[in-house]
Structures are given as C-alpha cells and as structure tokens.
N, C-alpha and C positions, 0 to 999 in steps of 0.2 A: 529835701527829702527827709523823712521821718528817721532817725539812727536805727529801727527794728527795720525797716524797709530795707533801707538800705546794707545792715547786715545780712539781710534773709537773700537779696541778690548778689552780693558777694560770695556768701556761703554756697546759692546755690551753682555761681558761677568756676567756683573753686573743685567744686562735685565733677560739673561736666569737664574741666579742663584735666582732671585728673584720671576719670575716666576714660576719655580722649587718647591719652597718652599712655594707659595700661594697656589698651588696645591696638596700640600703634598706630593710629590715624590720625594723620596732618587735619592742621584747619582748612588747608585746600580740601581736600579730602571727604570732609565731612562739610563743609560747604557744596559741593558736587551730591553727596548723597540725601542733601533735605535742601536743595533750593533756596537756603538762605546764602544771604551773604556775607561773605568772606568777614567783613571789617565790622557787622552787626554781630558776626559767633568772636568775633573777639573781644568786642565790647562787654557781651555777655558775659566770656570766660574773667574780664576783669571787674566785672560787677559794677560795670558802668550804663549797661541796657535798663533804663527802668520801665517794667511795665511789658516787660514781654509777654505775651500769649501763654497759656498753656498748651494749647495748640503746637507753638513752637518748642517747648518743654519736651512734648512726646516725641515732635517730629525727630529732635536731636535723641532721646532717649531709644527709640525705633533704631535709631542708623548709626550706634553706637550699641546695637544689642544690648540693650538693658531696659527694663523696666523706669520709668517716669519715676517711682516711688522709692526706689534706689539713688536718686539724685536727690531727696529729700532728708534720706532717714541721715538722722543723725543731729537736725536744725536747734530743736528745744535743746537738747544736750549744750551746744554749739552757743545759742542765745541764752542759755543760762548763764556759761562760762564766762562770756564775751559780756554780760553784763553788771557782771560779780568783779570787776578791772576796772 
C-alpha cells in the first residue's frame, strides 16, 4: 500500500478511536450501533482496514454523533507533518 494511503487510514483510524473514547463507547458498543463488526472497527481503529466504504465512514460517524467531516479535518495538516520526518 501506498505510504499516503496508508497514512490517510491510520490518521483516519486514529480520529474515530479517539472519538470513540471521548464519547465513552466501547468497540462492542459501537459495533452494536452500525452493524459492523467487532474486529473490522478495530482493524479500522489501527489503520489496518484498507479500503473501507465511506458508507462505513458515516455509519460510524452517525453512531458516534459526529459529523463524517469531523473524522477528517485535520488530514493535510497531519500529512504535511508526517511527510516533513
């Protein structure tokens, strides 16, 4: 996988896992509230899912009260830094 790819799901996986936890919901939890499973939202969370939906993007963003664009912002920042190392 590409190093921007694979940064850009890391980062985004790092968004939802933090999220997640500001919120206080378990990955059971939010596995329960969007239909995925269990051991694909953690793969996600460690930026190992490549190639997820955006679909699933909202679904978790929905069930996690927050906006999709909220688990983004931040990326170019992020990929600037991380490519300037």
């Amino acid at each position: 996988m590409p190093m921007r790819k694979k940064l850009f799901y890391e980062f985004i996986g790092e968004k939802i896992r933090q999220k997640r936890e500001e919120k206080g919901v378990t990955i059971n939890e939010l596995s329960l509230k969007t239909g995925i499973r269990k051991i694909y939202l953690q793969k996600i969370e460690e930026g190992k899912a490549s190639r997820f939906s955006t679909t699933k993007l909202f679904m978790i963003a929905e069930a996690l009260e927050t906006h999709a664009s909220m688990l983004v912002i931040g990326w170019e920042e992020f990929e600037k830094l991380a490519c300037a190392e």
